[in-house]
C-alpha positions in Angstrom: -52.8 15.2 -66.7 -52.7 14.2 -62.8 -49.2 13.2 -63.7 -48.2 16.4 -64.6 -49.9 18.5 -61.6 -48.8 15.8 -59.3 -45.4 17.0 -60.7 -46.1 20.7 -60.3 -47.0 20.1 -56.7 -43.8 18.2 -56.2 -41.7 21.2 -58.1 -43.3 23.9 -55.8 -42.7 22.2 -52.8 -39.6 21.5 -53.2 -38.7 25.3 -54.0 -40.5 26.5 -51.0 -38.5 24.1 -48.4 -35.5 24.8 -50.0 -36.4 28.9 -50.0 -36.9 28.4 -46.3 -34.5 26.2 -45.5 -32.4 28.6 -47.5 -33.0 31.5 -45.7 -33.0 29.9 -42.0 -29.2 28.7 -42.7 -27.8 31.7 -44.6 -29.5 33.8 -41.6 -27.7 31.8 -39.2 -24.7 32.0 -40.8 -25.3 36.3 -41.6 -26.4 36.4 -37.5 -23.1 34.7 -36.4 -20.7 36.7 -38.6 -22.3 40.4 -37.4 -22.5 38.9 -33.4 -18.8 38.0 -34.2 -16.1 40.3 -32.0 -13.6 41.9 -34.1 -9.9 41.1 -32.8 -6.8 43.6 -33.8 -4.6 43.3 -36.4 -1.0 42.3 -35.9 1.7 44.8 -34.9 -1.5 46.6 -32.5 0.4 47.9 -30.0 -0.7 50.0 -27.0 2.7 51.7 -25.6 5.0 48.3 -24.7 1.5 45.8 -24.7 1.1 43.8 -27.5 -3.1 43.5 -28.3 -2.4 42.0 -31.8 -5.4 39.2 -32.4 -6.7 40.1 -29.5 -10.9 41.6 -28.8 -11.5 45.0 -27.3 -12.6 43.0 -24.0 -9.6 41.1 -23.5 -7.3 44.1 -25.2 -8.8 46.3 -22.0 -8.3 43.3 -19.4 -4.4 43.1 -20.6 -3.9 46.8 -20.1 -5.2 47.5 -16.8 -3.5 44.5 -16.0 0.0 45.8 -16.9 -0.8 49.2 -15.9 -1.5 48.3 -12.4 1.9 46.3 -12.6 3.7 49.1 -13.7 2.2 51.3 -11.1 3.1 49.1 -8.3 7.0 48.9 -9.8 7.1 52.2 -10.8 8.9 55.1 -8.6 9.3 58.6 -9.1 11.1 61.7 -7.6 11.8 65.3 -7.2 14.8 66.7 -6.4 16.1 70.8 -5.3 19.0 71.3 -4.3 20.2 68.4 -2.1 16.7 67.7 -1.0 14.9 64.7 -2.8 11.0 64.1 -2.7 9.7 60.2 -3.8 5.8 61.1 -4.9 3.4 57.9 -6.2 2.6 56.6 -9.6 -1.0 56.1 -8.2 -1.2 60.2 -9.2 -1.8 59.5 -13.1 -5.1 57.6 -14.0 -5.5 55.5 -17.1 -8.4 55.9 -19.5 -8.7 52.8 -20.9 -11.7 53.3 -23.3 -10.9 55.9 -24.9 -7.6 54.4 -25.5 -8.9 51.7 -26.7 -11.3 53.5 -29.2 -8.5 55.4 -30.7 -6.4 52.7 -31.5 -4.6 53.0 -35.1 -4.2 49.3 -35.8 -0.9 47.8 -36.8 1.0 50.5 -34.7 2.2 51.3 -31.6 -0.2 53.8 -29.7 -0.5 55.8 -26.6 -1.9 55.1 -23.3 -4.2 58.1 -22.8 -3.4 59.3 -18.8 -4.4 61.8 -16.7 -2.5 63.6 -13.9 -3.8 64.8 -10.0 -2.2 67.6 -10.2 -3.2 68.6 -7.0 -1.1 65.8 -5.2 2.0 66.2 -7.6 1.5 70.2 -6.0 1.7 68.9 -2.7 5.0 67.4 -2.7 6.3 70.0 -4.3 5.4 72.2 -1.2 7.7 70.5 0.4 10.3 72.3 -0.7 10.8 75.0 1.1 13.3 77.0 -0.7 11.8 76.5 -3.7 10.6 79.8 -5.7 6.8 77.9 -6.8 5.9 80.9 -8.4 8.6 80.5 -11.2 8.3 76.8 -11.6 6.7 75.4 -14.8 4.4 73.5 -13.7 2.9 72.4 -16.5 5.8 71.7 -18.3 6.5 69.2 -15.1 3.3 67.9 -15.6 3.4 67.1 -19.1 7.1 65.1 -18.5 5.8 63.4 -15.7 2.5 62.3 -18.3 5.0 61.4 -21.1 6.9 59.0 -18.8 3.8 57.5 -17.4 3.0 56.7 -21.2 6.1 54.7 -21.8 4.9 52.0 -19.0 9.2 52.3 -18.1 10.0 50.9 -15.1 13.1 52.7 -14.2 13.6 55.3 -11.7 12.5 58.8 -12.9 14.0 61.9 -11.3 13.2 65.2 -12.4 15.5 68.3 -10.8 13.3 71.1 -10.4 16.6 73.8 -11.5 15.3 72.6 -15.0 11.8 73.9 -14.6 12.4 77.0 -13.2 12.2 80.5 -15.3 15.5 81.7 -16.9 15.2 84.4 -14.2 15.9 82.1 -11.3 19.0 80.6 -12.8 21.4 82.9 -11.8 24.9 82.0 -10.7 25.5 83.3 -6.6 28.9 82.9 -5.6 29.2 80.3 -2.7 32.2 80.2 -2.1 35.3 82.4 -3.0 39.4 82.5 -1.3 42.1 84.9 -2.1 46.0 83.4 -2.4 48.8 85.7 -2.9 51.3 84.6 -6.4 54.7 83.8 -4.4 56.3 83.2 -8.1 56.1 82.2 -11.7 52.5 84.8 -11.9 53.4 84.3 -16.0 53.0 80.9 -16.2 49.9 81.0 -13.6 47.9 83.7 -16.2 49.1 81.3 -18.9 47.7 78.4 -17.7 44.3 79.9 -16.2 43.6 81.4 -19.8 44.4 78.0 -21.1 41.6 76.5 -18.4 39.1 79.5 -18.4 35.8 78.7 -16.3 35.7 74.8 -14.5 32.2 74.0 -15.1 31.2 71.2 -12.6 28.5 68.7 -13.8 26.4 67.5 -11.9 27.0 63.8 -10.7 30.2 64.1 -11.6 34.1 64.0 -11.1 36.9 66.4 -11.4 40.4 65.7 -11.4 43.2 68.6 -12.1 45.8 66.2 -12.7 43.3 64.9 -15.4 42.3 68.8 -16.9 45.9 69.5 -17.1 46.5 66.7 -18.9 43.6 67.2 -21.6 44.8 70.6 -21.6 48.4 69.6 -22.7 49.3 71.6 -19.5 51.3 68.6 -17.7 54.6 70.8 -18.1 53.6 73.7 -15.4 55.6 74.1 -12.4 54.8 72.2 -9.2 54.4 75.9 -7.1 52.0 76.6 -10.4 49.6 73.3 -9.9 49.9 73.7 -6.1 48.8 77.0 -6.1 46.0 76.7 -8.5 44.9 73.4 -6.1 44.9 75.7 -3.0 42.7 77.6 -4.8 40.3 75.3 -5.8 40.4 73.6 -2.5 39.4 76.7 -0.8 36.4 77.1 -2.6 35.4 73.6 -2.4 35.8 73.1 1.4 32.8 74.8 2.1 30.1 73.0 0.4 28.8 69.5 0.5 31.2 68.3 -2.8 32.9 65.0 -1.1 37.2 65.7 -1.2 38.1 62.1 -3.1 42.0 63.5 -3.1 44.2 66.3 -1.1 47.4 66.3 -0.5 50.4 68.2 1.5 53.4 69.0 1.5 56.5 69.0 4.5 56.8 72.6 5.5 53.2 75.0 4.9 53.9 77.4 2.1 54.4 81.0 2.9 51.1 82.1 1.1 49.0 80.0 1.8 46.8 80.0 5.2 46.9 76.4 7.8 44.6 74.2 7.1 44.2 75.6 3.3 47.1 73.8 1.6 47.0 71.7 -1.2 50.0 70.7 -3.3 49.8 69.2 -6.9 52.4 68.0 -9.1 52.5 66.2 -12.4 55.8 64.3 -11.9 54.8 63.1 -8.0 51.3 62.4 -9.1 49.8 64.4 -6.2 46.2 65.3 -7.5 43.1 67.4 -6.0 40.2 65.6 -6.7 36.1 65.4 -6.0 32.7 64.3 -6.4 29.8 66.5 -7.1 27.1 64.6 -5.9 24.4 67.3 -6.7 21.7 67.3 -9.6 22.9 70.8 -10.9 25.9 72.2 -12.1 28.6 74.7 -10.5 31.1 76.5 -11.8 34.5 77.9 -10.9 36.3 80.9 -11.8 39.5 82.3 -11.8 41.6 85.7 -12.1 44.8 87.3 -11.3 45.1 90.4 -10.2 47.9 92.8 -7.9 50.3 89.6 -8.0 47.1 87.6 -6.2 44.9 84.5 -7.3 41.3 84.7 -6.6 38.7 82.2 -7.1 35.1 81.8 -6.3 32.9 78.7 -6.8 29.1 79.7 -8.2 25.8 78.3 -8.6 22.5 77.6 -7.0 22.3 77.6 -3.0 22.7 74.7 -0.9 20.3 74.0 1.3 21.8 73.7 4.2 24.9 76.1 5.3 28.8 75.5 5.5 31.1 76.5 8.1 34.7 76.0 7.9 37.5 76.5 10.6 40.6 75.5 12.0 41.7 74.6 15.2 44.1 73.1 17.8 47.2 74.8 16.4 50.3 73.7 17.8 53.7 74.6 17.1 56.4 71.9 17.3 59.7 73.3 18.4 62.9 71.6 16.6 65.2 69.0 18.2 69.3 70.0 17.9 71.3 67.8 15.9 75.1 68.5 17.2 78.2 67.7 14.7 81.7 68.2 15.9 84.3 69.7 14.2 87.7 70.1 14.7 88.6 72.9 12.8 86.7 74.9 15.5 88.0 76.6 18.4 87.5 75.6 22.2 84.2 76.8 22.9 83.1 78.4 19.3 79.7 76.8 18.1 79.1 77.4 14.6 74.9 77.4 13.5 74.7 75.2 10.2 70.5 75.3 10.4 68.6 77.4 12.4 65.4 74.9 12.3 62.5 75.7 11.8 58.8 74.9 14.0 56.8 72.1 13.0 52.5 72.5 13.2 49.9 70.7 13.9 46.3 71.8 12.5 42.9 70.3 12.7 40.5 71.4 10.1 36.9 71.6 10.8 33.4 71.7 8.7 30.2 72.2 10.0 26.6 71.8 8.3 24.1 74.3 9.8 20.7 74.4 9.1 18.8 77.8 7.2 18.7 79.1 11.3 22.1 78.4 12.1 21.6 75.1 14.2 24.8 72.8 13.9 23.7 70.1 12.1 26.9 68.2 11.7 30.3 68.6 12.9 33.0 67.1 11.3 37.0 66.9 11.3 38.0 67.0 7.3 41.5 66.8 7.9 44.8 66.7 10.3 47.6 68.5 8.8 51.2 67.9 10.4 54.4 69.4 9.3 57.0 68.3 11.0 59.8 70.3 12.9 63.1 71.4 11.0 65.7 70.7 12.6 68.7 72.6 14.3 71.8 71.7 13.5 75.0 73.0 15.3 78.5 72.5 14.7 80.8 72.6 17.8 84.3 71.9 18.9 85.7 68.1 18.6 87.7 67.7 22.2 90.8 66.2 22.2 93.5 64.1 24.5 94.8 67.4 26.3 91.2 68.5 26.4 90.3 65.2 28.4 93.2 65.3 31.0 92.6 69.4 31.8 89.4 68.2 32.7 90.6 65.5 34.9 92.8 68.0 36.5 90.2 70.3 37.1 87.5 67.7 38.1 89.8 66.3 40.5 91.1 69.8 41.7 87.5 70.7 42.4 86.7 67.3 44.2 89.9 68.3 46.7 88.4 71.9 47.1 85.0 70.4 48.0 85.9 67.9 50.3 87.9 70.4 52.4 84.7 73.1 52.1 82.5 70.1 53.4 85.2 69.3 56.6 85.1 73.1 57.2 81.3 73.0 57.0 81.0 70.0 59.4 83.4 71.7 62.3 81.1 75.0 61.8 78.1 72.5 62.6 79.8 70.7 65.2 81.1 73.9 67.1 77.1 75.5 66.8 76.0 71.9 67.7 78.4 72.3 71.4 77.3 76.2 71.6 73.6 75.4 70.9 73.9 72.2 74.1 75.7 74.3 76.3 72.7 77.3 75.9 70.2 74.5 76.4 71.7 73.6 79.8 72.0 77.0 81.3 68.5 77.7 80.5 67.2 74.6 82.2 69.5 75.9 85.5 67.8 79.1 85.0 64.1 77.3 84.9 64.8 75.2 88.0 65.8 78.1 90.1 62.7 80.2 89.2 60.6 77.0 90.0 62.0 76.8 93.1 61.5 80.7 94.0 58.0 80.5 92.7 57.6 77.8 94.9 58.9 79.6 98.3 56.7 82.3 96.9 53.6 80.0 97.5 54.5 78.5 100.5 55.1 81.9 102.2 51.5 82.8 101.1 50.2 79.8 102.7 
């Protein structure tokens, strides 16, 4: 009997260390997995940072990390016209938590940004020129957001043109020139309805020998390609595209002004190139009219003015190449080219600023065409020729030598005359000195 409740006692101790030991390990154990910090799964992203296996405390630390980093590497810019702005990263704020507490696991996510728009407003003030009130703003805003997302450090630029209302896109003409169609005004209409409108892209380089050539267009005449090159050229000068290739030719054609000229050709290779530098496009247009080219570049206004001119213009008169020719007669001078003036020309841009101040002053090119020259034929001399004009030379040397003895007696005889005048008037002088002198003494 004692046995057996001896045994019972045992039993029921036994179960109620191991209930509490049970429950003080298995709480332990339940405590340490709730406390626990969950980590992400893999493939977590958070725009370019990878927070796979990582907790929400050190996910957070990594971000602000490379967000600051990305700030500090970061630039951005506006640009109008040829005016560029740089504005800070340090305008768009990250909000980390809530990023972090809209995470889709095992995907790449968004950094959740804001914007001061109020700064980002600022520099765009500093655009004078630009029309504010037709800007999308918040379109600008929402790029400038989106970029900021992508944690890229590359250079952003954003050209305002492409924020502006449809309204404030329109084409002015810049630029425009007029050349009168010496020949070939077929061919010229042919091959400006195969061109059409030159669009200009922005950053960008244009070549005619290179749009003739994608045009199939590479058979025109050379007085075609010059002419449409003068034309271009024209419209060009005055604006801030940079001239890469220009070339002349020896005499100035008929039509086209000093200074202006620009000859192409497909066989000589002689191209009319440039560089649009701009962050907007131009475009150039063409049509023929009364036998005359006209051409006018369009698109948005510079911001800053263009002034072209010419000057020191000087005309190079022609040397005379003489031939002789013995088929002529004594004395007959036969013209075989009348020659033709050379010129000099100086062309000349200037930048002005939105009042007219001169800016910049520069000399875009020096064109020199050189003198044709004259070329006469005369009469070849021969033997008989030579000894007539021995005989006459010495003829005349006998004629002047007896001229110069008749001058030197003529000298002589005034030289005696003009002595013997001198002598007579000192006679005269000493006789009146001596009367004068009587004169005095009587006084006395």
């Amino acid at each position: 009997m004692k046995l057996l409740s001896g045994t019972k006692i045992f039993i029921g101790l036994f179960l109620a260390t191991f209930i509490i030991f049970s429950f003080t390990h298995l709480g332990a154990l339940a405590y340490q997995k709730i406390t626990k910090e969950k980590t992400y799964k893999a493939n977590t992203m958070v725009a370019a940072i990878n927070i796979s296996g990582l907790t929400k405390r050190a996910a957070k630390e990594l971000v602000e990390m490379r967000f600051k980093e990305w700030q500090t590497n970061k630039e951005f810019s506006l640009q109008y016209k040829e005016k560029t702005v740089q504005f800070s990263p340090s305008l768009l704020t990250l909000n980390v938590s809530n990023t972090l507490d809209n995470i889709k696991e095992g995907q790449t996510n968004d950094l959740l940004l804001s914007i001061n728009k109020v700064v980002l407003q600022t520099e765009l003030a500093k655009f004078k020129s630009l029309p504010i009130t037709s800007l999308q703003e918040n379109q600008l805003f929402a790029d400038v957001v989106e970029e900021g997302q992508t944690l890229d450090k590359k250079t952003s630029s954003y050209s305002l043109v492409d924020y502006l209302s449809e309204g404030e896109l329109g084409k002015e003409v810049l630029a425009k020139t007029e050349i009168p169609i010496a020949s070939n005004e077929l061919e010229v209409e042919k091959t400006l309805a195969e061109m059409g409108k030159i669009d200009i892209l922005p950053s960008s380089s244009f070549s005619l020998l290179k749009m003739l050539e994608d045009l199939e267009q590479q058979s025109i005449s050379e007085d075609t390609a010059s002419l449409i090159a003068a034309g271009i050229y024209g419209v060009v000068l005055p604006t801030n595209f940079a001239v890469t290739e220009r070339n002349i030719g020896n005499a100035l054609p008929t039509n086209v002004k000093p200074g202006y000229e620009a000859k192409a050709s497909v066989a000589e290779k002689m191209d009319l190139s440039f560089t649009n530098s701009n962050q907007k496009s131009y475009q150039i247009q063409f049509k023929v009219k009364d036998n005359t080219l006209y051409v006018e570049l369009k698109g948005e206004t510079f911001a800053s003015l263009y002034k072209v001119y010419t000057e020191n213009k000087k005309e190079l008169e022609p040397k005379t190449v003489i031939q002789f020719d013995s088929s002529l007669k004594k004395g007959e001078v036969k013209v075989i080219n009348k020659g033709k003036n050379g010129l000099t020309i100086d062309v000349i841009k200037e930048t002005l600023s939105s009042k007219g101040e001169v800016l910049k002053r520069e000399v875009v090119a020096n064109d020199y065409y050189p003198p044709d020259f004259r070329i006469e034929a005369q009469y070849l001399p021969n033997e008989e020729d030579e000894d007539s004009t021995d005989e006459s030379s010495t003829q005349v040397s006998t004629e002047e030598e007896a001229t110069a003895e008749e001058q030197t007696t003529e000298l002589e005889t005034e030289a005696e005359q003009a002595a013997k005048t001198a002598e007579e008037d000192q006679h005269d002088l000493s006789e009146d000195e001596i009367v004068n002198e009587n004169e005095f003494m009587d006084v006395k």
